[in-house]
GULUMGU-36305 format. One record per residue (C-alpha): y, z, x. Coordinates in Angstrom, 3 decimals. Each point is the difference from the previous one (the first is absolute). Example, Ala and Ser with C-alpha at 12.3 -4.5 7.8 and 13.67 -1.06 7.14 Angstrom:
# GULUMGU-36305
<r><py>-4.500</py><pz>7.800</pz><px>12.300</px></r>
<r><py>3.440</py><pz>-0.660</pz><px>1.370</px></r>
# end
This chain:
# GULUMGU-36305
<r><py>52.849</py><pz>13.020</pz><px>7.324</px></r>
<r><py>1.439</py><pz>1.502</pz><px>-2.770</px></r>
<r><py>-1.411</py><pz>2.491</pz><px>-2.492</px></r>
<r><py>0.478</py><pz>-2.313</pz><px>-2.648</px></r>
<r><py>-2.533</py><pz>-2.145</pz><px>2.011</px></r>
<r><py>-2.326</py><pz>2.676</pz><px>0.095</px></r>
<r><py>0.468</py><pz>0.718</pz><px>-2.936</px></r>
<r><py>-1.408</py><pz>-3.124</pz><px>-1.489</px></r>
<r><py>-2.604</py><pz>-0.612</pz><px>2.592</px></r>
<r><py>-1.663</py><pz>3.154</pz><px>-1.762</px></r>
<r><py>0.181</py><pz>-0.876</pz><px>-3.396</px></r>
<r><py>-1.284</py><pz>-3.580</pz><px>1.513</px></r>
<r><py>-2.982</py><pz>1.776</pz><px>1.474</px></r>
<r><py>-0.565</py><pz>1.647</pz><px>-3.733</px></r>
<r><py>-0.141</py><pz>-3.405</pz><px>-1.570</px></r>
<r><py>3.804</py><pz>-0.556</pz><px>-1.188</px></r>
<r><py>0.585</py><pz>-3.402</pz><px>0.007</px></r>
<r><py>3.421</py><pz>0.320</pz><px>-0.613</px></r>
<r><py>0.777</py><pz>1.791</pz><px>3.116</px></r>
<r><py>-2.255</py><pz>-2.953</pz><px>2.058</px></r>
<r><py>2.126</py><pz>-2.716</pz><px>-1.465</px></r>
<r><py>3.071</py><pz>2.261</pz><px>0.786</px></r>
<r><py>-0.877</py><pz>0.052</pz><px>3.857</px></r>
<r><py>-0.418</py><pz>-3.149</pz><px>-0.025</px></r>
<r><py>3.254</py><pz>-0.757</pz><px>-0.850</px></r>
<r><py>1.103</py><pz>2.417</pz><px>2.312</px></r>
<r><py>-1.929</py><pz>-1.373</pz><px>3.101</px></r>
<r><py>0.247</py><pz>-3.667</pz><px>-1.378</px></r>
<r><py>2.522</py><pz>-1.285</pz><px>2.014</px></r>
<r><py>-0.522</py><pz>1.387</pz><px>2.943</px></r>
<r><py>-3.666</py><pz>-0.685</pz><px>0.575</px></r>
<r><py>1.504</py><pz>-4.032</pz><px>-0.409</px></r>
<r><py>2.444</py><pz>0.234</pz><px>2.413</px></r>
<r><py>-2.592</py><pz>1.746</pz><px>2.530</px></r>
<r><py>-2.457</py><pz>-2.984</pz><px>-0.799</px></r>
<r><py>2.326</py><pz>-2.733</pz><px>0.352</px></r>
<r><py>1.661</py><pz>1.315</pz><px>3.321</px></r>
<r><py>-3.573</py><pz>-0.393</pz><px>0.939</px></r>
<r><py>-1.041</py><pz>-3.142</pz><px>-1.238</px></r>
<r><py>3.301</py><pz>-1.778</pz><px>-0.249</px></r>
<r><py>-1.299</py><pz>-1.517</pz><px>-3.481</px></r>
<r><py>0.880</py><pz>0.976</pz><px>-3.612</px></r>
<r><py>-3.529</py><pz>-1.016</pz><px>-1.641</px></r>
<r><py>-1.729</py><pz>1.841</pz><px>2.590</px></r>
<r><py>2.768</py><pz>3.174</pz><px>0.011</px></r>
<r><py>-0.859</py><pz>-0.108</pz><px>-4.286</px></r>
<r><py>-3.827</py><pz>-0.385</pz><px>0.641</px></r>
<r><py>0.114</py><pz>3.311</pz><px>2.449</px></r>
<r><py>2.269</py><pz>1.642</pz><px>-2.637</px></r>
<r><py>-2.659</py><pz>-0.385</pz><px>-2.599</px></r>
<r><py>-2.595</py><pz>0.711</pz><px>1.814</px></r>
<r><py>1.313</py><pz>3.123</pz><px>1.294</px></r>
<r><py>0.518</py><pz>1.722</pz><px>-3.671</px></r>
<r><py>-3.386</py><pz>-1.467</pz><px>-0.954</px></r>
<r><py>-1.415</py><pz>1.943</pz><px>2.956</px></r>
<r><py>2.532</py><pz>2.853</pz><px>-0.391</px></r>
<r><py>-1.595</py><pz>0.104</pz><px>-3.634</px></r>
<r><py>-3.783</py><pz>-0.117</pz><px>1.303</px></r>
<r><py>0.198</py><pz>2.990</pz><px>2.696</px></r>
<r><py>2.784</py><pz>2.254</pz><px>-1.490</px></r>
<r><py>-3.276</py><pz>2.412</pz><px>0.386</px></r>
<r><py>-0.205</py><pz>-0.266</pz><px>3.762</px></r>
<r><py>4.111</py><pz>1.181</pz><px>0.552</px></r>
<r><py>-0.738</py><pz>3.530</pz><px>0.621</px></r>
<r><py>3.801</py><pz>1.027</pz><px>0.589</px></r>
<r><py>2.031</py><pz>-1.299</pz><px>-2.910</px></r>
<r><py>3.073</py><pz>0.483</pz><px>2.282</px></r>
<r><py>-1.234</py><pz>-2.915</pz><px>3.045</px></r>
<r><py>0.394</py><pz>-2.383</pz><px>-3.045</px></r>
<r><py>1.849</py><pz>-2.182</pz><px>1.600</px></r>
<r><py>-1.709</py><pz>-0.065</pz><px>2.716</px></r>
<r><py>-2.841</py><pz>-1.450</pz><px>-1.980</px></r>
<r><py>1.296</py><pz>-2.552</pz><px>-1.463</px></r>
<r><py>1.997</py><pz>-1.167</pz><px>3.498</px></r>
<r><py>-3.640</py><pz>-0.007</pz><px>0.979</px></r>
<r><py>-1.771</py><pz>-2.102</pz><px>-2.337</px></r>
<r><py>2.658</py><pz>-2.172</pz><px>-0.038</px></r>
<r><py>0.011</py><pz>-0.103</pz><px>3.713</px></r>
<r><py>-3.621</py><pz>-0.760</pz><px>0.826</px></r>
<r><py>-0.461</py><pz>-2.690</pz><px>-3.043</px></r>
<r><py>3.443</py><pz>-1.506</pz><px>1.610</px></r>
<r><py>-1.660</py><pz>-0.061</pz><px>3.520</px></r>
<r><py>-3.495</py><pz>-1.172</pz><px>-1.767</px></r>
<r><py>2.263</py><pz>-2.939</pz><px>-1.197</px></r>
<r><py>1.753</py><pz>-0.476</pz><px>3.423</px></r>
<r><py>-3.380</py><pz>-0.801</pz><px>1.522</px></r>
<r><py>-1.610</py><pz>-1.727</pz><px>-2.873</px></r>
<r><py>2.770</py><pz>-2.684</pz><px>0.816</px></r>
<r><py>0.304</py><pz>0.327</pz><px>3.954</px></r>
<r><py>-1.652</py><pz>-3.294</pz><px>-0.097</px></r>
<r><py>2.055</py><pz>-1.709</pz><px>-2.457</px></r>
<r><py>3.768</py><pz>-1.286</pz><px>1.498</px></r>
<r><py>2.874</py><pz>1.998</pz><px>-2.595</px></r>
<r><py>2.559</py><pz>-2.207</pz><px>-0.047</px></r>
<r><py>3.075</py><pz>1.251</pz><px>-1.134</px></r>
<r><py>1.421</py><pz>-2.415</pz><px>-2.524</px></r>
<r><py>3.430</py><pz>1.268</pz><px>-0.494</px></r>
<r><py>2.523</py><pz>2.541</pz><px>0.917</px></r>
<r><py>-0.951</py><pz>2.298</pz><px>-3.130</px></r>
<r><py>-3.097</py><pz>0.766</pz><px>1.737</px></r>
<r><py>1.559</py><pz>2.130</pz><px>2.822</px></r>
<r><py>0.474</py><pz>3.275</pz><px>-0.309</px></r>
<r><py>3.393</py><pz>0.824</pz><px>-1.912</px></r>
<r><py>0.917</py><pz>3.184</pz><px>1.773</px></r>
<r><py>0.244</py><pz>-2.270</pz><px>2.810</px></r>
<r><py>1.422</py><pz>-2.766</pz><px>-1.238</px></r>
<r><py>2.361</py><pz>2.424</pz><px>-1.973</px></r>
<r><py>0.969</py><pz>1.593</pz><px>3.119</px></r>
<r><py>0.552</py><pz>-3.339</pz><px>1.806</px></r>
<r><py>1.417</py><pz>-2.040</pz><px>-2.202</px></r>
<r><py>2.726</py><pz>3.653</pz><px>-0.601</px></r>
<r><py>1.141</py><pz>-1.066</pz><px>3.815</px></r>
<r><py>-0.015</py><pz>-4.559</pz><px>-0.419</px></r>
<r><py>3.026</py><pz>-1.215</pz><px>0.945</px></r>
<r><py>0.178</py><pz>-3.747</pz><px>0.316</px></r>
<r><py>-3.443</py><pz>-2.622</pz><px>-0.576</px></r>
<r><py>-0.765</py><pz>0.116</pz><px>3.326</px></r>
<r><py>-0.411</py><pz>3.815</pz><px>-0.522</px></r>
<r><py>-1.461</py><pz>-0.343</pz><px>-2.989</px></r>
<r><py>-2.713</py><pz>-2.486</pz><px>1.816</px></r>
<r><py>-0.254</py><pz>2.232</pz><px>2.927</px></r>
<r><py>-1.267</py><pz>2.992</pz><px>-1.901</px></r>
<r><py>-2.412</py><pz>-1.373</pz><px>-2.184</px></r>
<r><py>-1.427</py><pz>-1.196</pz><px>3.309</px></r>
<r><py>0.064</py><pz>3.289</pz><px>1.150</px></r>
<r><py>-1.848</py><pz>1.297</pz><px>-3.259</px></r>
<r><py>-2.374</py><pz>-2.663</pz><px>0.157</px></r>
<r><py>-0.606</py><pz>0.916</pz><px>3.144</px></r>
<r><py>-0.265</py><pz>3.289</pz><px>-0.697</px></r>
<r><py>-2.084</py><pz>-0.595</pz><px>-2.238</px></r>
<r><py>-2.671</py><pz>-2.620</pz><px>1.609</px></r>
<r><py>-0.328</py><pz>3.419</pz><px>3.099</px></r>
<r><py>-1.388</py><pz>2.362</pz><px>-2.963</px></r>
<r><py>-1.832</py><pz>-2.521</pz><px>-1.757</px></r>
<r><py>-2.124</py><pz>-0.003</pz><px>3.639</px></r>
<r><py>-0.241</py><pz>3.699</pz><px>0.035</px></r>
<r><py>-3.821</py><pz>0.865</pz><px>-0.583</px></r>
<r><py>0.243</py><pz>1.453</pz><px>-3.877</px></r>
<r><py>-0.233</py><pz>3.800</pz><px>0.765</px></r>
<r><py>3.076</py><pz>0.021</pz><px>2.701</px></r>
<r><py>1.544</py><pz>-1.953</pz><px>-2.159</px></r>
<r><py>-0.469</py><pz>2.460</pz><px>-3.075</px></r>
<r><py>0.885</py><pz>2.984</pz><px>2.352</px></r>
<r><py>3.007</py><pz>-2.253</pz><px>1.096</px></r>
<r><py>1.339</py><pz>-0.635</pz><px>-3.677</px></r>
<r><py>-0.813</py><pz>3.562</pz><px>-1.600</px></r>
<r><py>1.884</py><pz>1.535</pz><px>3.076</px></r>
<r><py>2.997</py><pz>-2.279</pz><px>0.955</px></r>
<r><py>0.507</py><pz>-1.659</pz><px>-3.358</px></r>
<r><py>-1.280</py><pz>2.701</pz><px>-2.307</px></r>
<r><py>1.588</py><pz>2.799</pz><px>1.954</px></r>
<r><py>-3.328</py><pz>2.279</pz><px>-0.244</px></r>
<r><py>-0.650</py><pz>2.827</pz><px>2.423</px></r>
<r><py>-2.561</py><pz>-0.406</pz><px>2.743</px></r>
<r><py>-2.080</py><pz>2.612</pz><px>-1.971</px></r>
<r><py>0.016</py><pz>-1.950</pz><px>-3.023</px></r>
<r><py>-0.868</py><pz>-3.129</pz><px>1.509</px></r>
<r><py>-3.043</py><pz>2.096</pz><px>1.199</px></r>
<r><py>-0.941</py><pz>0.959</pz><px>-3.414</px></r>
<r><py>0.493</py><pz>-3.486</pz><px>-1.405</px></r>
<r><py>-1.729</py><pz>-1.904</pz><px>2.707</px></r>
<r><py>-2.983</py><pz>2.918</pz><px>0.460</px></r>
<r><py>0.230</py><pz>0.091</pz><px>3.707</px></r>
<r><py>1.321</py><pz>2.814</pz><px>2.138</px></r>
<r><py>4.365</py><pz>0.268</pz><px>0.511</px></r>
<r><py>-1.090</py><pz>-1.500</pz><px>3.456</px></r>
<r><py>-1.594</py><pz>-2.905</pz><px>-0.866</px></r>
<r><py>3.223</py><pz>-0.851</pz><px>-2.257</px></r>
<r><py>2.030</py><pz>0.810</pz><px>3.542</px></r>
<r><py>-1.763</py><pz>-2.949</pz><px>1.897</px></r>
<r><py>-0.241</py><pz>-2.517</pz><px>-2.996</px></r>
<r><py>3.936</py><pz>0.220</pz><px>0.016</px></r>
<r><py>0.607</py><pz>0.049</pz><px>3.761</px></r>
<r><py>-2.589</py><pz>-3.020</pz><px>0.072</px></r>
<r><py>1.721</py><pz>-1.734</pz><px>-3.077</px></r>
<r><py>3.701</py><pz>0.409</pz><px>1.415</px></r>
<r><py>-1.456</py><pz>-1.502</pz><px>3.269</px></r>
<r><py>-1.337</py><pz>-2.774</pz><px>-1.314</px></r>
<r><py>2.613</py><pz>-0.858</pz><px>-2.196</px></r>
<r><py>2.720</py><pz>0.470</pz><px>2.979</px></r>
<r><py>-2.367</py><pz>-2.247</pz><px>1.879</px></r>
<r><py>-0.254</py><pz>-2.562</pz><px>-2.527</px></r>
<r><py>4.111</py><pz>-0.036</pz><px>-0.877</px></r>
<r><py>0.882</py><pz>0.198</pz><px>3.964</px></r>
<r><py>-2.096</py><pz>-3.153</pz><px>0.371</px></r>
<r><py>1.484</py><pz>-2.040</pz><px>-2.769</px></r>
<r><py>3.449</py><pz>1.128</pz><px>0.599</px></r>
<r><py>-0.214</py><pz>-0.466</pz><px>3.866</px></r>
<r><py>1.808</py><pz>-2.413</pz><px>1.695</px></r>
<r><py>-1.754</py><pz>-3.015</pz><px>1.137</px></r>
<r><py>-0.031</py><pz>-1.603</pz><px>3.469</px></r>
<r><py>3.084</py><pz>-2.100</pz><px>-0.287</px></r>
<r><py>1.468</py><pz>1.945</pz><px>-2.866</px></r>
<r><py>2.412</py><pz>1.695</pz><px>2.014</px></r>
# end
C-alpha cells in the first residue's frame, strides 16, 4: 500500500471526508472486479461495491493499522461477496450472455481465436470454466479468485479471509482439484468418442 494510502486512511480516521471519498476512488474499481469474479453478475458486483464503502465508512474505527488498508476492504468486500454467493446457492444464475464472463478471460481467449469454430470452442471452454467455480463452495472459491485471478500472496489471502496461511493452502489445493475434476470430466472422451 502506498503512503499516500496511509496517508488518507488517517485523516479518514480524523473525520476528513475528503480523504474517504478519495479512497474510494482509489479502491473503487478494484473491490468490483473482486466482487464480480465472484459472483459473475454486475448488479450484484455494484451492490458489494457499495456496500463495502458503506461498511468501510461505519468501522474505519476498528482498522487499527492504517497500512493493512487494503486488506480491509479486500475483506469486507470478500465476506459480503461470499454472504451473496450463498444467499443465492439456491437460486439457478443463468448466464444470459457472453458479457457476463469474466473479460480477462475472454480477453485472453478471444487474443488467441482463430477461425468460428475456435471462437465456439473457447467460449465453451470459458463457460465451462466457469460453470466448475460457480460449484466451488464460496470460501474456496474466494481464496481461488483473490489468489489465481487477483494475484495476492498466500499471506494476504490469510489476512483477507481471517483464517490461518494454511487454511488458504488447502482451500486452493481443494479448489484446483475440484475444478480439474470437473473440466477432465466434461472434456473427456466418451465411450465411442474415439
Amino acid at each position: 500500500m502506498t503512503e499516500e494510502t496511509t496517508r488518507l486512511v488517517l485523516l479518514f480516521q480524523k473525520g476528513d471526508r475528503q480523504a474517504f471519498t478519495k479512497l474510494v476512488e482509489a479502491f473503487r474499481r478494484k473491490v468490483y472486479g473482486l466482487a464480480f469474479r465472484i459472483l459473475l453478475n454486475h448488479i450484484d458486483a455494484d451492490e458489494v461495491a457499495q456496500e463495502t464503502f458503506v461498511r468501510i465508512y461505519n468501522r474505519i474505527g476498528q482498522l487499527k493499522s492504517p497500512e493493512h488498508f487494503d486488506s480491509f476492504v479486500y475483506r469486507i468486500a470478500t465476506n459480503y461477496a461470499i454472504d451473496m454467493l450463498r444467499k443465492r446457492r439456491g437460486r439457478i444464475v443463468a448466464m444470459s450472455s457472453e458479457s457476463e464472463l469474466p473479460g480477462s478471460v475472454q480477453m485472453t481467449l478471444s487474443s488467441r481465436v482463430a477461425s468460428p469454430e475456435k471462437v465456439l470452442e473457447n467460449k465453451q471452454l470459458l463457460e465451462a470454466i466457469t460453470k466448475a467455480a460457480e460449484e466451488l463452495p464460496p470460501r474456496q472459491k474466494a481464496t481461488l479468485i483473490l489468489h489465481d485471478i487477483e494475484g495476492l500472496s498466500k499471506e494476504e489471502v490469510a489476512r483477507i479471509m481471517g483464517c490461518p496461511e494454511a487454511t488458504v493452502r488447502s482451500n486452493l489445493h481443494i479448489a484446483r482439484s475440484k475444478m480439474k475434476k470437473k473440466l477432465e470430466k466434461l472434456f473427456s472422451p466418451k465411450k465411442g468418442d474415439v
